[in-house]
N, CA and C of each residue as an Amber inpcrd file, in Angstrom:
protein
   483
  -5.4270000 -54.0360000   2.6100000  -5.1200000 -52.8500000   3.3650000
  -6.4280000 -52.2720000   3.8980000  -6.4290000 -52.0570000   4.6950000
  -7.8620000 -51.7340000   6.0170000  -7.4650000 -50.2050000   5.8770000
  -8.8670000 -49.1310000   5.9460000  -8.9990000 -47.8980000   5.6150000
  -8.4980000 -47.1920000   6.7980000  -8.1040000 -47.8630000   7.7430000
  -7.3290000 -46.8340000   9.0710000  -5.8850000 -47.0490000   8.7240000
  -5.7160000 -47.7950000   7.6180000  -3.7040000 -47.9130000   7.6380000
  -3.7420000 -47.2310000   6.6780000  -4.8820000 -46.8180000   5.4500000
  -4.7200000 -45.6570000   4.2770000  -4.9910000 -44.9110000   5.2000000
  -5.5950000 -43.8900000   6.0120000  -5.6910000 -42.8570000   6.6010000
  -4.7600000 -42.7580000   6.9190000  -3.8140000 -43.3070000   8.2160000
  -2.5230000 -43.3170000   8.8340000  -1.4010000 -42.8760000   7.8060000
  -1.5510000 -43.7370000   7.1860000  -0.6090000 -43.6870000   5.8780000
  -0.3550000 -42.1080000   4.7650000  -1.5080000 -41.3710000   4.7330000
  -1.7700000 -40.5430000   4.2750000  -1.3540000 -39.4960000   5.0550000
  -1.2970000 -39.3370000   6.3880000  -1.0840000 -38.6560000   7.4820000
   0.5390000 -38.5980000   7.6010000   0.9140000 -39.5750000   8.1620000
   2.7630000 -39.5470000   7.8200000   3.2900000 -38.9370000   6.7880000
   2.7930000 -39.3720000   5.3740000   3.1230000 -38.3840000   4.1810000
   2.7890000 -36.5480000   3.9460000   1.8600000 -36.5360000   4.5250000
   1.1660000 -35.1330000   4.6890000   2.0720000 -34.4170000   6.0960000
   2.6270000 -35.2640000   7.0740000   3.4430000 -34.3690000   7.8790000
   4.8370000 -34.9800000   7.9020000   5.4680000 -35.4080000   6.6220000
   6.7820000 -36.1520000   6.2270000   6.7650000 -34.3910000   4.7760000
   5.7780000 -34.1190000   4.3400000   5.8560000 -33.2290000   3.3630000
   6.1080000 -31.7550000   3.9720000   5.5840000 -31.7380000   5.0070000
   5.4800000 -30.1930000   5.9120000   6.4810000 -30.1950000   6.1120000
   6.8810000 -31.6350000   7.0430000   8.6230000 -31.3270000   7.7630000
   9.3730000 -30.8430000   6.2520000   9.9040000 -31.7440000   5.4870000
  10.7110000 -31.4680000   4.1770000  10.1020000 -29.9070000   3.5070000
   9.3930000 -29.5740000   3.6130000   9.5440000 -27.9930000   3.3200000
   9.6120000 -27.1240000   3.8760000   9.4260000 -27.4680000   4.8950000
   9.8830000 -26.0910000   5.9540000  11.3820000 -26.6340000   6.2280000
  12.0680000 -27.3340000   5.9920000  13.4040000 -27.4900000   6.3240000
  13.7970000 -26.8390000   4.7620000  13.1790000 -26.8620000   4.0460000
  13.7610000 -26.5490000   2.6120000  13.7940000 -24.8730000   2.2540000
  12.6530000 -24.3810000   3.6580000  12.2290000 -23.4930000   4.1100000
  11.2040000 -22.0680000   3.0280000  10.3770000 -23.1960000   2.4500000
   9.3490000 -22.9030000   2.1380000   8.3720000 -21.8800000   2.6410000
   8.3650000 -22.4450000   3.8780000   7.4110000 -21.3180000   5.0730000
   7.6080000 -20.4050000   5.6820000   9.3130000 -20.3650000   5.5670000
   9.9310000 -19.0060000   5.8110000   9.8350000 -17.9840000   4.3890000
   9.9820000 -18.7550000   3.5620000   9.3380000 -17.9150000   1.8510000
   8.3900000 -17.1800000   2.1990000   7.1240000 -17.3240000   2.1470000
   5.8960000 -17.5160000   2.5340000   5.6880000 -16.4400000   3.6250000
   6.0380000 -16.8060000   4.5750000   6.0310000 -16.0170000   6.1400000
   7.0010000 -14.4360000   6.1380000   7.6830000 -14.4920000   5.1020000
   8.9840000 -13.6160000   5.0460000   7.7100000 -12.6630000   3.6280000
   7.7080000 -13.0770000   2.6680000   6.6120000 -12.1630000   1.8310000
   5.0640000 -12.4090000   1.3820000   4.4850000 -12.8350000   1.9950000
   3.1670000 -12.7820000   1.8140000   2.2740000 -12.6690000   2.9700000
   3.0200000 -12.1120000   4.4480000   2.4970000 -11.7690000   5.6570000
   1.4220000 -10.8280000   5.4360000   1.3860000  -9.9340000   4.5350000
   0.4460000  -8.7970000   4.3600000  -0.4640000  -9.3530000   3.7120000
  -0.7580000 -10.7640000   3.4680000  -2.2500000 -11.1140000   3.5020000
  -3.0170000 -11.1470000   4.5780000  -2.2550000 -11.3250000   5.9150000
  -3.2680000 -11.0110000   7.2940000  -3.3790000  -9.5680000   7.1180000
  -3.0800000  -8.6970000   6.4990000  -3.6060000  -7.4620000   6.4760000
  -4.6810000  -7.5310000   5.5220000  -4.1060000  -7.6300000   4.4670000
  -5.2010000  -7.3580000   3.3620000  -6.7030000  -8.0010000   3.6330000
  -6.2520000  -9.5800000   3.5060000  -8.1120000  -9.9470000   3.7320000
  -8.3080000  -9.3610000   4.9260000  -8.7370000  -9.3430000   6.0820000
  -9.6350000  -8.3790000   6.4240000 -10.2330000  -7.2620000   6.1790000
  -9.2510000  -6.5980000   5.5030000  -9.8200000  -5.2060000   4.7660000
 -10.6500000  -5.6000000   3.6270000 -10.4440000  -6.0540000   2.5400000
 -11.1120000  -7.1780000   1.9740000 -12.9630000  -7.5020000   2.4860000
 -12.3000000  -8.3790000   3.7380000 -13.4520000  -9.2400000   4.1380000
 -14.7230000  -7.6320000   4.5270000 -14.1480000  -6.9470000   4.9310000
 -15.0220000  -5.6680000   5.8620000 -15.8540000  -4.9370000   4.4710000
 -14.9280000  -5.0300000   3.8150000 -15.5700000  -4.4390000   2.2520000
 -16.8520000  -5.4080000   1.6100000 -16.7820000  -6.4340000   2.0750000
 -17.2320000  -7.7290000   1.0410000 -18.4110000  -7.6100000   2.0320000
 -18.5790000  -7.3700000   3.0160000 -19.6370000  -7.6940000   4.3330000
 -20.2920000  -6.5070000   4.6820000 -19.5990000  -5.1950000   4.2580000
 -20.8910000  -3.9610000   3.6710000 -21.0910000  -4.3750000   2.3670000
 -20.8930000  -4.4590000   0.8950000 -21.2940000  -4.4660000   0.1980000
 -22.9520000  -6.0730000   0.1350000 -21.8360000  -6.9530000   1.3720000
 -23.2300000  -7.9320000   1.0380000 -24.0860000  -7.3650000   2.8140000
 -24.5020000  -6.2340000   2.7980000 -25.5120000  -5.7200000   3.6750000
 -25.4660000  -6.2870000   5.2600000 -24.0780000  -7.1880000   5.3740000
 -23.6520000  -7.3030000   6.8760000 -23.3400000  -6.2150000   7.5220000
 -22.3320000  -5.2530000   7.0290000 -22.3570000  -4.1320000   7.9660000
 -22.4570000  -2.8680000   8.0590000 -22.7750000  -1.9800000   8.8450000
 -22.8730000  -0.7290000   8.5050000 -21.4000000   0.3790000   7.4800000
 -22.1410000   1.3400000   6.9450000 -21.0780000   1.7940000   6.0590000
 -19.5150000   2.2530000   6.6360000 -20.1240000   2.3770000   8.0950000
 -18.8580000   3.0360000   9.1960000 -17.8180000   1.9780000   8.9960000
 -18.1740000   0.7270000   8.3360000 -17.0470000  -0.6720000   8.3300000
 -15.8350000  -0.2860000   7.6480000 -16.4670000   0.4460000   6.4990000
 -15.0890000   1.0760000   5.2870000 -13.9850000   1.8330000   5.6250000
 -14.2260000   2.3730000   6.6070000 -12.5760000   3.0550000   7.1010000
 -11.9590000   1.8270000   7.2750000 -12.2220000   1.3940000   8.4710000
 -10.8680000   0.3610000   8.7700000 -10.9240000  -0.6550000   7.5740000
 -11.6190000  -0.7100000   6.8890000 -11.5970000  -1.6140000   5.4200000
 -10.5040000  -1.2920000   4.6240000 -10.8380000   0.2190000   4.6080000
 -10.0900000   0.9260000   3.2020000  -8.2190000   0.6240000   3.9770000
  -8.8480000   1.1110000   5.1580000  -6.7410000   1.7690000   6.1150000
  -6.2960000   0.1970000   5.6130000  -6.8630000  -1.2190000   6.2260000
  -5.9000000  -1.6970000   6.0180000  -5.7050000  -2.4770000   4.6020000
  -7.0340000  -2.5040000   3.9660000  -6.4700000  -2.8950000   2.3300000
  -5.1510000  -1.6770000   2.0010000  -5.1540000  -0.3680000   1.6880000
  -4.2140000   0.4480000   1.3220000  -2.8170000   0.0810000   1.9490000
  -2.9140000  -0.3600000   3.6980000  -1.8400000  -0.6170000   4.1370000
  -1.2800000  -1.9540000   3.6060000  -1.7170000  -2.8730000   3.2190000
  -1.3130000  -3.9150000   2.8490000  -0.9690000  -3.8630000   1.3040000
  -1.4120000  -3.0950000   0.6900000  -0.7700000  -2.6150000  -0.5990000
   0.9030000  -1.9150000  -0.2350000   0.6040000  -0.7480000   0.3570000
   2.2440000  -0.8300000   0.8380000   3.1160000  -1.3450000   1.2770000
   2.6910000  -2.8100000   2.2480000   3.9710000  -3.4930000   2.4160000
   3.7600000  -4.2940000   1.4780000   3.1770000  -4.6080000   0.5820000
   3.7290000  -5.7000000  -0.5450000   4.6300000  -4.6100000  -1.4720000
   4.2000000  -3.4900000  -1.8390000   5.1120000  -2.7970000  -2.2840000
   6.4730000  -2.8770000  -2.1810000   6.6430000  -2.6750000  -0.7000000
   7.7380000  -2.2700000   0.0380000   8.6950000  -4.1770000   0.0260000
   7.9920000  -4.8570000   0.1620000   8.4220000  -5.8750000   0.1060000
   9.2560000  -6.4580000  -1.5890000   8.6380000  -5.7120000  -2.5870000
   8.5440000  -6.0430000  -4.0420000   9.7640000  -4.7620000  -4.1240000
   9.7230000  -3.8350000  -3.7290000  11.0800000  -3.4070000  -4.5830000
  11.8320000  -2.7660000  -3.2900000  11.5060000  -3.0290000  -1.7590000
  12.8830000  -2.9830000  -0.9330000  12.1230000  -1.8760000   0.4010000
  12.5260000  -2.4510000   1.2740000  11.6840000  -1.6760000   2.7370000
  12.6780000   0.2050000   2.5980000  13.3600000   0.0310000   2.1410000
  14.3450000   1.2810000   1.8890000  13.5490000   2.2800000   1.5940000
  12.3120000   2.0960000   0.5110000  11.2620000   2.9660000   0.0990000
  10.3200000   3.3120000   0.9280000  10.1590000   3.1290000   1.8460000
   8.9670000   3.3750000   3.0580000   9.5440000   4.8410000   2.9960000
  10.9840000   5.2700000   3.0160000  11.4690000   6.8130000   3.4180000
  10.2160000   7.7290000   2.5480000  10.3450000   7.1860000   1.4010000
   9.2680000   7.7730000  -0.1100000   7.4960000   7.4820000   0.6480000
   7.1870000   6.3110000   0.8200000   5.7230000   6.4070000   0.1300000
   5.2680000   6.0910000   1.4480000   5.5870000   6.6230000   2.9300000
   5.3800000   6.4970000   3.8070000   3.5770000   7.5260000   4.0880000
   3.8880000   8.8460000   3.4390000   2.4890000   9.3460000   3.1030000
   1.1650000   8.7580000   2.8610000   1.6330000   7.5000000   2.2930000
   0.3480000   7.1920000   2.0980000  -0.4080000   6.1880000   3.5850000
   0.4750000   6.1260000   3.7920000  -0.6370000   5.9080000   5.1980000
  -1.3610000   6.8460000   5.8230000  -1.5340000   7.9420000   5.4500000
  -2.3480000   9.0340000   5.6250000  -3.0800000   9.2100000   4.2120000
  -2.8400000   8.6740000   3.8350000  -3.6760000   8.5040000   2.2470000
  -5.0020000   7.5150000   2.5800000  -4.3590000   6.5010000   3.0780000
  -5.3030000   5.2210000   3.4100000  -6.6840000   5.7890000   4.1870000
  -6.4310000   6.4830000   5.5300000  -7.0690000   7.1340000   5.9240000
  -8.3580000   8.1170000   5.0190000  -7.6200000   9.0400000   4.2490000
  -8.6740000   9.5670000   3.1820000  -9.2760000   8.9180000   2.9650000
  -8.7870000   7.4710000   2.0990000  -9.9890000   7.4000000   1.1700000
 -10.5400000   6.1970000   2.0480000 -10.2940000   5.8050000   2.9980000
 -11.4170000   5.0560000   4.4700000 -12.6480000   6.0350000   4.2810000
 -12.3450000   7.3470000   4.9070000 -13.0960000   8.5160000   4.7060000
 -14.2490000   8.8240000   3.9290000 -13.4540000   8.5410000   2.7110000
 -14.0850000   9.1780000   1.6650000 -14.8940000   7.9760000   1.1350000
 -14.7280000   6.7760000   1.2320000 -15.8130000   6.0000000   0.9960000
 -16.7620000   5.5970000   2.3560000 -16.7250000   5.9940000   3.3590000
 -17.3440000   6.0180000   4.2930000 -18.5900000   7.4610000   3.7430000
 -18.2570000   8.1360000   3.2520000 -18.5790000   9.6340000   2.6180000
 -19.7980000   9.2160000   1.3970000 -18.8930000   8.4270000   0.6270000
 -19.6580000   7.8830000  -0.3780000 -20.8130000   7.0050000  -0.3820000
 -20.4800000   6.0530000   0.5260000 -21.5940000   4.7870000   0.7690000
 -22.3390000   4.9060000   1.4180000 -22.4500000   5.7850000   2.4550000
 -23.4150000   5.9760000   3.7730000 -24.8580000   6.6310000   3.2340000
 -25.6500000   6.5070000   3.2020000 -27.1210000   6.7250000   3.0590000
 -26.8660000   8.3010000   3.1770000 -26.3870000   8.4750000   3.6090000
 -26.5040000  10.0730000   4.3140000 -25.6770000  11.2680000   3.7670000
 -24.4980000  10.6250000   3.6240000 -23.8610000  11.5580000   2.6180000
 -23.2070000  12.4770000   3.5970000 -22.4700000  12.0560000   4.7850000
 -22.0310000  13.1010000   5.8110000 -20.9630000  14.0770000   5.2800000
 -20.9030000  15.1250000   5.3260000 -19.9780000  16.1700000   4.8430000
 -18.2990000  16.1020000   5.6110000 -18.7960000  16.2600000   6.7850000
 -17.4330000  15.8710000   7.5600000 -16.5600000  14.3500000   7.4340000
 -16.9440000  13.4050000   6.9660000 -15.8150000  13.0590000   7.1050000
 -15.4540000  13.1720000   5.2960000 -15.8780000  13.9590000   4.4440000
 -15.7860000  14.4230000   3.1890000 -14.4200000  14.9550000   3.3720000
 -14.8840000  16.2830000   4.2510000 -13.8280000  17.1630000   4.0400000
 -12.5400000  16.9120000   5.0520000 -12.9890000  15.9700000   5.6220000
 -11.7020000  15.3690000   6.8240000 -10.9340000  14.6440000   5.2670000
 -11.1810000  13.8480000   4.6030000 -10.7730000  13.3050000   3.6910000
  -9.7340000  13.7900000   2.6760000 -10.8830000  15.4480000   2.3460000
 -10.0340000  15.6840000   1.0600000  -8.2920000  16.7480000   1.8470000
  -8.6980000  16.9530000   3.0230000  -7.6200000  17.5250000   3.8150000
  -6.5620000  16.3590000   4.0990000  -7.0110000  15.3950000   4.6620000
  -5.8490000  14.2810000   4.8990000  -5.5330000  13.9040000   3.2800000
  -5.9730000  13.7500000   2.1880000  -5.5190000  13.2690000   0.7200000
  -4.6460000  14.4520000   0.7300000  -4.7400000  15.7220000   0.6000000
  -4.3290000  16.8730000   0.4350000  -2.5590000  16.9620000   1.0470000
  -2.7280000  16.7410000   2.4720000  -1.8210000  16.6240000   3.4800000
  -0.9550000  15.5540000   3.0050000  -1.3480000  14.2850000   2.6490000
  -0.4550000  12.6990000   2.1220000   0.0600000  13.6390000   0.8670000
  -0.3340000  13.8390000   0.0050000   0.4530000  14.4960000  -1.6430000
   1.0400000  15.5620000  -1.3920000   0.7410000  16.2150000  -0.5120000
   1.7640000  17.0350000  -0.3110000   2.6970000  16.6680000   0.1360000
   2.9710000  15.6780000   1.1900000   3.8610000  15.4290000   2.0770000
   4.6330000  14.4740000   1.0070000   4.4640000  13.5900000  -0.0830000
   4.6650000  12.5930000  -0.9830000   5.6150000  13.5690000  -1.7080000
   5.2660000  14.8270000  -2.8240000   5.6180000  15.2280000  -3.4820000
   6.9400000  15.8430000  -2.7870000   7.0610000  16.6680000  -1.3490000
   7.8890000  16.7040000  -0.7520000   9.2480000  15.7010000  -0.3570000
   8.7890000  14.3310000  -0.4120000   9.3860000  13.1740000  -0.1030000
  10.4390000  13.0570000  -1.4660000   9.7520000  13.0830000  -2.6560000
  10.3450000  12.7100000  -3.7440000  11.3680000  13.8340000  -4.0430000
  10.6840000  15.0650000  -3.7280000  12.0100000  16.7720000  -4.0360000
  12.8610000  16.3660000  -3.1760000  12.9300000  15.9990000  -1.7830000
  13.8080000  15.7320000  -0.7090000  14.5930000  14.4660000  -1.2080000
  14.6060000  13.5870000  -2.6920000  15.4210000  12.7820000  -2.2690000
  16.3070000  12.7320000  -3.6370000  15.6280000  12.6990000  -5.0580000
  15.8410000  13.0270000  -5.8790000  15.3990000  14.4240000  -6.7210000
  14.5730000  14.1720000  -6.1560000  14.3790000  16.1380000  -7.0790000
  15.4140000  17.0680000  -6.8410000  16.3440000  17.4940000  -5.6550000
  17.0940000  18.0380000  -5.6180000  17.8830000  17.9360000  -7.1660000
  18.5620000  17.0080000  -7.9820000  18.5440000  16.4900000  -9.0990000
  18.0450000  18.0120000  -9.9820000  16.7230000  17.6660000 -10.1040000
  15.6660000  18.3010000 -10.8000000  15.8780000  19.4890000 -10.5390000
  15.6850000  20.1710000  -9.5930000  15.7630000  21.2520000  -9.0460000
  17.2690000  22.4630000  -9.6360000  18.1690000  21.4840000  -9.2910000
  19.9680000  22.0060000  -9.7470000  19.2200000  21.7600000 -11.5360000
  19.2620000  20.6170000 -12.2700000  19.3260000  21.0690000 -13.4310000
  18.2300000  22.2170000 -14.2480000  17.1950000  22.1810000 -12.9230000
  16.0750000  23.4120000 -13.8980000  17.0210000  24.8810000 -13.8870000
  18.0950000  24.8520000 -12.4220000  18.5770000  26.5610000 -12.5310000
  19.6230000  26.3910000 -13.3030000  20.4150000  25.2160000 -13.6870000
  21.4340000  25.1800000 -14.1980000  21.0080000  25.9260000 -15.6700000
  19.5710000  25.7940000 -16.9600000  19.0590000  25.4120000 -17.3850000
  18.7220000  27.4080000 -17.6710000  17.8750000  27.3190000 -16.7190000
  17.9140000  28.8380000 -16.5980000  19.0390000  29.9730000 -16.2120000
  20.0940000  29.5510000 -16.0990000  21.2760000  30.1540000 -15.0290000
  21.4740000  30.5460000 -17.1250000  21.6120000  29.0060000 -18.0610000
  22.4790000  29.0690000 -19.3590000  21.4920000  30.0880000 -19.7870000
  20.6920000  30.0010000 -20.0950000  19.4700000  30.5710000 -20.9530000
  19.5880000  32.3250000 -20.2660000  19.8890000  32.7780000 -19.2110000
  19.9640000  34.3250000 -19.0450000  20.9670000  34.7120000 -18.9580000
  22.5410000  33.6640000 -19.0980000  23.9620000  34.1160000 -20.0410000
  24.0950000  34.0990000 -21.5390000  23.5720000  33.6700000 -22.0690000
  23.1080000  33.7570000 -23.3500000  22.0520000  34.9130000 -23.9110000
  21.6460000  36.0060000 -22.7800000  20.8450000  36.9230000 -23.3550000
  19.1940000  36.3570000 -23.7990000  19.0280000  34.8760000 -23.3280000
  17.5590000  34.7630000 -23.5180000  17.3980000  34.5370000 -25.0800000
  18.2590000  34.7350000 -26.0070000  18.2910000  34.3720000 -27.5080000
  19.3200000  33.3520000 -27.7850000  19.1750000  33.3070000 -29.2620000
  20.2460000  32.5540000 -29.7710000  21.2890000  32.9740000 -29.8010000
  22.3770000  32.0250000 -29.5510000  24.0160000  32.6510000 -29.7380000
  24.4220000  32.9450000 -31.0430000  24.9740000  34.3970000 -30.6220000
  25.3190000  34.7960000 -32.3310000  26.9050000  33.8170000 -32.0910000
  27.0550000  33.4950000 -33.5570000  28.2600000  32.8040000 -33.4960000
  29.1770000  33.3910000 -34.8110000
């Protein structure tokens, strides 16, 4: 056997294996939940390339936005796109802490995008904590007065019995 009919040979099997899994539909697996690795590594890579002195500290925003963003759609992917209604805030979260390590790492120590930061973090938890009262806390909310409604028919003491 001559080393161009093992090459050849190796080649048919290597695209006899692609066809049979993507018909088995492997790559729709794949393509359907682990797309938010084209998000993530880059954010990733931008982090890895200031820390190894390729780029300036200004790199970390869009570092931080889309590592954070790619944490949320694997999220969202892991327990159901239904939840975006909930943890949609944090894409204004992502932003902060872009910010805030842009804040941190920079030689300089700029104040503004500090306090741009702790206002957009501020703004995401608020808007989060709102998200969660708006969907189940209502819940919470009825049993705290229910709770207090018993406790000031009862005179605030124990029931004489």
């Amino acid at each position: 056997m001559s080393k161009n009919q093992f090459a050849i040979g190796i080649v048919f099997l290597l695209a006899g294996l692609v066809i049979m899994l993507g018909r088995l539909g492997l790559f729709s697996f794949l393509g359907t939940n682990f797309w938010p690795l084209f998000v993530l590594i880059p954010g990733i890579l931008l982090h890895v390339l200031f820390f190894g002195r390729l780029l300036p500290s200004a790199a970390l925003v869009p570092g931080a936005i889309l590592t954070i963003y790619a944490l949320i759609f694997f999220f969202c992917i892991a327990v159901g796109w239904d939840k975006m209604q909930y943890v949609w805030p944090f894409f204004i979260l992502g932003v902060a802490v872009g910010l805030y390590e842009y804040h941190l790492f920079d030689t300089s120590h700029p104040k503004q995008p500090l306090t741009a930061a702790i206002i957009l973090a501020l703004v995401a938890i608020s808007l989060f904590i709102i998200m969660l009262l708006w969907g189940w806390g209502v819940y919470l909310i009825a049993a705290v007065l229910i709770a207090i409604g018993a406790w000031l028919v009862t005179g605030g003491r124990r029931a004489r019995w």
